[in-house]
ZAKEBA-337308 format. One record per residue: x, y, z of N, C-alpha, C, O in turn; residue in three letters. Coordinates in steps of 0.1 Angstrom, whole numbers, plus 5000, padded with zeros to 4 digits. Layout:
! residues N
XYZXYZXYZXYZALA...
! end
This chain:
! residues 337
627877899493628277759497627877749512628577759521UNK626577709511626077719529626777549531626577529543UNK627277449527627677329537628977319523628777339511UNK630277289531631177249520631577089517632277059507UNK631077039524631076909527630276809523629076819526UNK630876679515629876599510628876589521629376619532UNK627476559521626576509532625776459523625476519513UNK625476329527624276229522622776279535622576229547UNK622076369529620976409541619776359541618976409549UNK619476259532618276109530618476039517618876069506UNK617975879526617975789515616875729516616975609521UNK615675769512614175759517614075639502614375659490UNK613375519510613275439500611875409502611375389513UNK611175429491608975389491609375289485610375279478UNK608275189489607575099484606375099480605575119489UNK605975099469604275149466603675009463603874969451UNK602874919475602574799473600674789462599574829460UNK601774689457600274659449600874709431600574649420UNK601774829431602574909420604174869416604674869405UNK604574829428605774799429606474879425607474839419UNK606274999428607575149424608375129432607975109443UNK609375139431611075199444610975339436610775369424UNK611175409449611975539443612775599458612275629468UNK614175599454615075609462615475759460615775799448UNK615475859470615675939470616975989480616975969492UNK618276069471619376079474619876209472620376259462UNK619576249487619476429481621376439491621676379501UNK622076539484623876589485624076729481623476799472UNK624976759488626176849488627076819476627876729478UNK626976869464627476799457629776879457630676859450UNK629576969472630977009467631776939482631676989494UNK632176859478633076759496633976879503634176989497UNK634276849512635776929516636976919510637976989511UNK636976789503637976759496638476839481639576849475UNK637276899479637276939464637477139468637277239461UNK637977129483637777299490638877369480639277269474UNK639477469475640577489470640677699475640177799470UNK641577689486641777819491643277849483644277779482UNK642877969478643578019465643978189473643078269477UNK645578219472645678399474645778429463646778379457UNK644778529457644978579444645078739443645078789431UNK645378819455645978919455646478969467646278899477UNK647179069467648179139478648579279476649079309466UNK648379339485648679509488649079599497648179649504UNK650579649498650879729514649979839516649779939510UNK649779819522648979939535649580079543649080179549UNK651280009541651580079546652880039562653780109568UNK652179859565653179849573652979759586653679679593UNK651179799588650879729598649279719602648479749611UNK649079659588647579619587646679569601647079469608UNK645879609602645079609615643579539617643079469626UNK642979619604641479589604641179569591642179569585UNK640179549585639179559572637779559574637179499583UNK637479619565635279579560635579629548636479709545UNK634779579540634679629527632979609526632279559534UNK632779669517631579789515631579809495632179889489UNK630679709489630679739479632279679467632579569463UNK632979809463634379779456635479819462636679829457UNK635079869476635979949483636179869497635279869505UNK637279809500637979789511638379889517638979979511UNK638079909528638580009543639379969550639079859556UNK640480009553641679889558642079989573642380109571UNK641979949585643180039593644479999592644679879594UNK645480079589646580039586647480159598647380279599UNK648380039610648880109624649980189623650380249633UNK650680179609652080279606652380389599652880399588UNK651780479608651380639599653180629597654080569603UNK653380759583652280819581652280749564652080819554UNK652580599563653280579551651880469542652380369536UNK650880489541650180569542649580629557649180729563UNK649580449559648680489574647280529576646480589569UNK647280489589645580559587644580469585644480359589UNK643380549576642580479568642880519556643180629551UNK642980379551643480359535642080269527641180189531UNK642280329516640680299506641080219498641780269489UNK641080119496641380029484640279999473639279939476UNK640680039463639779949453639679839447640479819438UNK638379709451639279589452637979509440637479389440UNK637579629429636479579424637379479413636779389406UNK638179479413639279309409639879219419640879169416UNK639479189429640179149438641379069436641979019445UNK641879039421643379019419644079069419645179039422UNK643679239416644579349414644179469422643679549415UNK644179509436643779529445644879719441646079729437UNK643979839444644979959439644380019451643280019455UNK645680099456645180219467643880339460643880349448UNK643080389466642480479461642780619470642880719463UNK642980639484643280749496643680709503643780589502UNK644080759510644480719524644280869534644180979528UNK644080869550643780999559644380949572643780869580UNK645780999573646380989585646481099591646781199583UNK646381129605646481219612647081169624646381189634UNK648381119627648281069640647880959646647180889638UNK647880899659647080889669647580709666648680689660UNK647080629669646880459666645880409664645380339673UNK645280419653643680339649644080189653645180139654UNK642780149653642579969661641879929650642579879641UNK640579949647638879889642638180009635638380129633UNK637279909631636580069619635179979620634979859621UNK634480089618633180019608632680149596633080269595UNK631580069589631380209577630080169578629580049579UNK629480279578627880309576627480409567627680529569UNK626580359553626980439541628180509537629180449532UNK628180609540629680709532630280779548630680889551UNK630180649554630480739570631780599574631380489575UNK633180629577633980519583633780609601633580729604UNK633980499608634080539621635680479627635980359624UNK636480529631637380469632638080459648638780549652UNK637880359654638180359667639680359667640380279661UNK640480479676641780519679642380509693641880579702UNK643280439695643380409711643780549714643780569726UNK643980609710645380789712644480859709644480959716UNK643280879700642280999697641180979699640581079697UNK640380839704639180809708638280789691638980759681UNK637180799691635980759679636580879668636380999671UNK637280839658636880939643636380929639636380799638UNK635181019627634481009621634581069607634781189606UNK634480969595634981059583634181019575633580909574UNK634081109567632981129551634081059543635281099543UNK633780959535634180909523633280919510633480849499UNK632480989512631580999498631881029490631081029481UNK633681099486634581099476635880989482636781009491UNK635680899475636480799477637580829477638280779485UNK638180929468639380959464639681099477640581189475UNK639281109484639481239493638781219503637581269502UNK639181149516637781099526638381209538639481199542UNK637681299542637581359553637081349567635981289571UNK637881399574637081379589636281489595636681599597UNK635081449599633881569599634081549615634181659620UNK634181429624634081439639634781379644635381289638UNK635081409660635681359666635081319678634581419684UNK634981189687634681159699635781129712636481019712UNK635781199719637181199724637381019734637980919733UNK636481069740635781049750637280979763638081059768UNK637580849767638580849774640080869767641180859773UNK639780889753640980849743641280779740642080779731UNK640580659745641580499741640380449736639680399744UNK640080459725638980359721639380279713640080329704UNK639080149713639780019709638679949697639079869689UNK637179989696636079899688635479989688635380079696UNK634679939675633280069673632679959665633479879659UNK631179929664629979869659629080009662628980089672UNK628380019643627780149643626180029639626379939631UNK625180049644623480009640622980129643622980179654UNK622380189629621380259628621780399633622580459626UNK621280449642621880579647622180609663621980689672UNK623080449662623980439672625080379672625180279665UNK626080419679627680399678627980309693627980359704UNK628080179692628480149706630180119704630780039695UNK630780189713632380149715632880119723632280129733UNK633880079724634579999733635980089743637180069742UNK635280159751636480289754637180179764636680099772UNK638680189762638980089772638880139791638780059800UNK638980209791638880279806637080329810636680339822UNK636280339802634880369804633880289801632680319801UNK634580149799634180039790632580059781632580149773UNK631679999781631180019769630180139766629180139773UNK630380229758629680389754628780389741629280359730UNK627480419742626780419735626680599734626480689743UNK626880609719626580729713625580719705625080619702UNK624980909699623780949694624780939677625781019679UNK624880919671625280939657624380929645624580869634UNK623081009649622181089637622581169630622281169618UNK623381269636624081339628625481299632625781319644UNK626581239625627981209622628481339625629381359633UNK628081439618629281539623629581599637630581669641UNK628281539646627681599659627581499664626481489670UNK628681369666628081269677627381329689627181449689UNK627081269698626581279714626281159721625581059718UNK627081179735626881079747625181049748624281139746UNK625080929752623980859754624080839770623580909779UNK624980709771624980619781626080549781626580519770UNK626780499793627980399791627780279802627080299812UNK628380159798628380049809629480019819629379899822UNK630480079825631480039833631679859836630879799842UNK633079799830633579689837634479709847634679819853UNK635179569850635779619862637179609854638179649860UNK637279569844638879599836638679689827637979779829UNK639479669813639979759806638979679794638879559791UNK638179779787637579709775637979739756637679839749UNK638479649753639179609742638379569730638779589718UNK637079489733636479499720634879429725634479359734UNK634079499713632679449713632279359704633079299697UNK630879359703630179289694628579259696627979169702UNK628079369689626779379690625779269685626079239673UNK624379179693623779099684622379119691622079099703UNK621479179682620279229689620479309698621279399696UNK619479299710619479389721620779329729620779379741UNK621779239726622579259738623779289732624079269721UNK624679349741626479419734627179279745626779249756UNK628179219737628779119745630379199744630979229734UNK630579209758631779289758633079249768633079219780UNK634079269758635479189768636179279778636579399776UNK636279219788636279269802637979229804638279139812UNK638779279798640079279798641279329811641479449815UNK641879219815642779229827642179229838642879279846UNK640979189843639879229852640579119862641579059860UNK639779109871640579039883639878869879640178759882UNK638578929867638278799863637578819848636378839844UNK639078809838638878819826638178739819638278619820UNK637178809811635978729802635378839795635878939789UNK634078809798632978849789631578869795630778799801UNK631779009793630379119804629179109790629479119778UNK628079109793626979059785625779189791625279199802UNK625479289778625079399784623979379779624179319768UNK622279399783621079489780621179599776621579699782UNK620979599761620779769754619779799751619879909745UNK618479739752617379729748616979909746616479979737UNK617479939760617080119762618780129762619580059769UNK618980219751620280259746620380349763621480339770UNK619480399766619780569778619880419793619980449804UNK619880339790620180249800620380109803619780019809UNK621680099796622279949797622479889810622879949820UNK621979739809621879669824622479509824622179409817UNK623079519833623879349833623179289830622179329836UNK622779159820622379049811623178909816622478809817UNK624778919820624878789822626478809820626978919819UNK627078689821628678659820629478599820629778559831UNK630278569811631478419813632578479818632978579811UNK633578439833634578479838635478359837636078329847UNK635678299827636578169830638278279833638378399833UNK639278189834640578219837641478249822642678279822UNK640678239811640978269800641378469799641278549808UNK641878479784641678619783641278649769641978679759UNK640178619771639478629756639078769753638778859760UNK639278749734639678859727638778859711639078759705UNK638178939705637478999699636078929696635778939684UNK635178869704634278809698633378819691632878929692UNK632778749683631478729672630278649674630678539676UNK629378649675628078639676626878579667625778629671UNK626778509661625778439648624878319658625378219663UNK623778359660622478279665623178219679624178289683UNK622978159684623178089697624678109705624778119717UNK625678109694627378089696627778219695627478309687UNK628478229708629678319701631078269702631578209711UNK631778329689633278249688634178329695633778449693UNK635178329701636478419704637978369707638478269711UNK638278449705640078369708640278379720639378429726UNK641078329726642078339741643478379738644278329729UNK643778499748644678509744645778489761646978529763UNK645178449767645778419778647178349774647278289763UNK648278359782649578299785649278129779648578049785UNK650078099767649877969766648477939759648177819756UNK647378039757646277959752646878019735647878019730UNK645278069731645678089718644177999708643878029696UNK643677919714642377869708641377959705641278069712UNK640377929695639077969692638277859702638177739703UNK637777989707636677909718634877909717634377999723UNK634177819711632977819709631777799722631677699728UNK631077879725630377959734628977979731628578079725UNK628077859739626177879738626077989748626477979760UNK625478109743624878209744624078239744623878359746UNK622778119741621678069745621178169753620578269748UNK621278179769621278189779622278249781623278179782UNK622378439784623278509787623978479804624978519809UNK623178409810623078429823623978289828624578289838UNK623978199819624678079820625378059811624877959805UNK626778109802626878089794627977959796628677959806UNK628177869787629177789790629877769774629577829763UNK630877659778631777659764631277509758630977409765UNK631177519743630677369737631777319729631677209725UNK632777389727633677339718634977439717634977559721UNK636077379712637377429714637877389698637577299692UNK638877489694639377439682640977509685641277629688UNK641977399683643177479690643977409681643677289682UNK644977439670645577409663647277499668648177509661UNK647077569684648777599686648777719683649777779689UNK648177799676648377939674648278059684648678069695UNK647478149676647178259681645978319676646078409667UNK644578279682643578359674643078489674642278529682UNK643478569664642878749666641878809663641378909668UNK641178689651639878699648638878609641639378509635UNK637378619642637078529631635478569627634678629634UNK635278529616633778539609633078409604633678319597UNK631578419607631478269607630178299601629378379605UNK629978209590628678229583628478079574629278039566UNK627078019577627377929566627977779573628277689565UNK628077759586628477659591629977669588630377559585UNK630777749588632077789583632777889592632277999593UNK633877859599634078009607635877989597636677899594UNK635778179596637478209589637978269602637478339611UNK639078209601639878289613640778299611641478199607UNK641478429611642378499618643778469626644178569634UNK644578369626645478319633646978419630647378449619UNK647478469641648478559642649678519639650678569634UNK649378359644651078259639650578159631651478089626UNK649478139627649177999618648378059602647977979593UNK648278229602647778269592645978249590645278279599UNK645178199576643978199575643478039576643777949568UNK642778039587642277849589640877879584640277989583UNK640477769581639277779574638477669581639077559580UNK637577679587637177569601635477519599634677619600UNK634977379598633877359598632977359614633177299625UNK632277429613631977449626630177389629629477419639UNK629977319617628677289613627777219630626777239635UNK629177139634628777089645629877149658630977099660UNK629177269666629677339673631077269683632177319686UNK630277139688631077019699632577009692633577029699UNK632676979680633676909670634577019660635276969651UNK634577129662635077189649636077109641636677019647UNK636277109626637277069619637877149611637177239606UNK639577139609640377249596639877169586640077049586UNK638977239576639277189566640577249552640877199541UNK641077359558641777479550642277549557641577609566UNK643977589553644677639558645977769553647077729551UNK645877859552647077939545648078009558647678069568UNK649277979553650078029563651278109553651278029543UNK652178209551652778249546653678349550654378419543UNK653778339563654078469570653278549576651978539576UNK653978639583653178769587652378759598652778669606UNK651378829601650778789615648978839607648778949602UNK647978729607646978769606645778839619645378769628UNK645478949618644478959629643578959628643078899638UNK642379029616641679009614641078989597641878979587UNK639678999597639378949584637978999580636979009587UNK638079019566636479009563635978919546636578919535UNK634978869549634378719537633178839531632478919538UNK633378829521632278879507632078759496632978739487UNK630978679497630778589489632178479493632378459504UNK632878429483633878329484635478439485636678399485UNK635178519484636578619484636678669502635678699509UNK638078639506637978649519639578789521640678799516UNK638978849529640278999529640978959540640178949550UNK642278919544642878909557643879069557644679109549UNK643179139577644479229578645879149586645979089597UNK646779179574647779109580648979229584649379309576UNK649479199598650379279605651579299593651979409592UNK652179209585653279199584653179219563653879279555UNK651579129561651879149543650379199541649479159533UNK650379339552648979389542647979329541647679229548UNK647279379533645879349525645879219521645979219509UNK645779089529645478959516644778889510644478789516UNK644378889498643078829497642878709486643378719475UNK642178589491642178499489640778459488639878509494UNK640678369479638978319468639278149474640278079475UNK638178149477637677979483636577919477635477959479UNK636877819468636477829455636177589455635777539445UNK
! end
């Protein structure tokens, strides 16, 4: 569904003189917003305090923050996504935040144990082959290729060697002047949140040479923006400053000037979001899953909304099936249809 919205996008009328043909041509979107229908068609505890998701195939990867019941990383098999069944779970402690998976490898960023690294290539039995200590508090991991960039909050952004997973190794790191909470890699640049800083925003790194990241650019507004995402020109992020709480839309054009194009604030609390398709899903901690046209960056619109409780933070979309981790009801997942 790349546009959900009726659009009439020509009404090209020929005249062919001498023949006298019309031919009117009336090319549409034949599915409006009106006809949107966001549907929850399953649900599953985790354990207590759902945190993160990716899913990968039939298998959801969930961090779930309330060891040890299951806690952890928990494996769901969600190849029905009506009937969503635990498959493992691997708690050891510590407070996982974020994950990513690369092949049969989850990486799991832990504020209390720093970067874990575990083999799930038996789904049913996923083990941890490594460990990255590094300041301990690591808050985000984005793994490309055979590198790990994370988000250490005290060493802010650390690019690791992870060719071999069992054997990470230090590369390079970028120092902010706050505490760094989360990334998001797009191309050669890591856009990264510069948390509690004397001027909270968003540090914009050169990774071109992994062995030497170099300031690229910066937004310092008075905001305290929090987990952003990245798709062509925009990047989206919440605020989480005192009293804000909006998704803030962000030309990125130009690392060096970045400014804001659009605001979408319906009163909440935004924790996360993914945007593909002229469509951003978000994450709302008090307003649940909004579903937002973002076709025209200036203007966002709700077209879809689920609220039911609980606190949503983040999320992941596979085709029209969308996974919310929700603090309070788990695993939720819902078909937009």
């Amino acid at each position: 569904m790349s546009t959900r919205r009726l659009q009439i996008l020509a009404g090209i009328t020929l005249l062919v003189i001498g023949v006298g043909v019309l031919l009117t041509f009336i090319l549409y979107n034949p599915q409006p917003a009106s006809d949107l229908e966001l549907t929850k068609i399953g649900q599953i505890d985790t354990g207590g305090r759902t945190a993160d998701v990716k899913v990968v195939g039939d298998i959801a990867f969930v961090v779930d923050q309330n060891e040890p019941t299951p806690g952890g990383l928990v494996l769901i098999n969600v190849s029905d996504p009506s009937s969503p069944s635990e498959l493992s779970s691997l708690h050891d402690g510590g407070w996982p935040q974020r994950l990513d998976v690369d092949g049969n490898i989850v990486y799991v960023a832990d504020a209390q144990e720093g970067l874990e690294i575990i083999d799930v290539s038996d789904p049913m039995n996923p083990v941890e082959i490594a460990q990255y200590t590094g300041s301990g508090e690591v808050y985000d991991v984005q793994v490309i290729g055979d590198l790990a960039y994370i988000a250490d909050w005290n060493n802010g952004l650390v690019i690791l060697n992870v060719t071999d997973p069992s054997s990470p190794s230090y590369l390079s790191s970028y120092g902010i002047t706050g505490a760094c909470p989360h990334l998001h890699i797009a191309g050669n640049l890591a856009f990264v949140i510069d948390h509690r800083a004397t001027s909270s925003g968003l540090k914009v790194v050169n990774i071109s040479d992994p062995l030497n990241p170099v300031n690229a650019g910066g937004y310092m507004p008075d905001d305290d923006l929090w987990n952003p995402f990245v798709l062509g020109n925009y990047l989206y992020v919440g605020n989480h400053e005192l009293g804000g709480g909006e998704l803030q839309i962000l030309n990125v054009t130009d690392p060096s000037d970045i400014t804001q194009v659009g605001l979408f604030d319906e009163g909440g609390s935004v924790f996360g979001v993914h945007v593909e398709d002229g469509i951003a899903y978000v994450a709302d901690a008090q307003r649940g899953l909004q579903i937002v046209d973002v076709n025209d960056p200036q203007n966002p619109e709700l077209l879809r909304s689920f609220y039911d409780g609980g606190q949503a933070v983040n999320l992941a979309v596979v085709d029209d099936i969308i996974y919310v981790a929700d603090r309070g009801g788990g695993l939720e997942i819902f078909q937009l249809s």
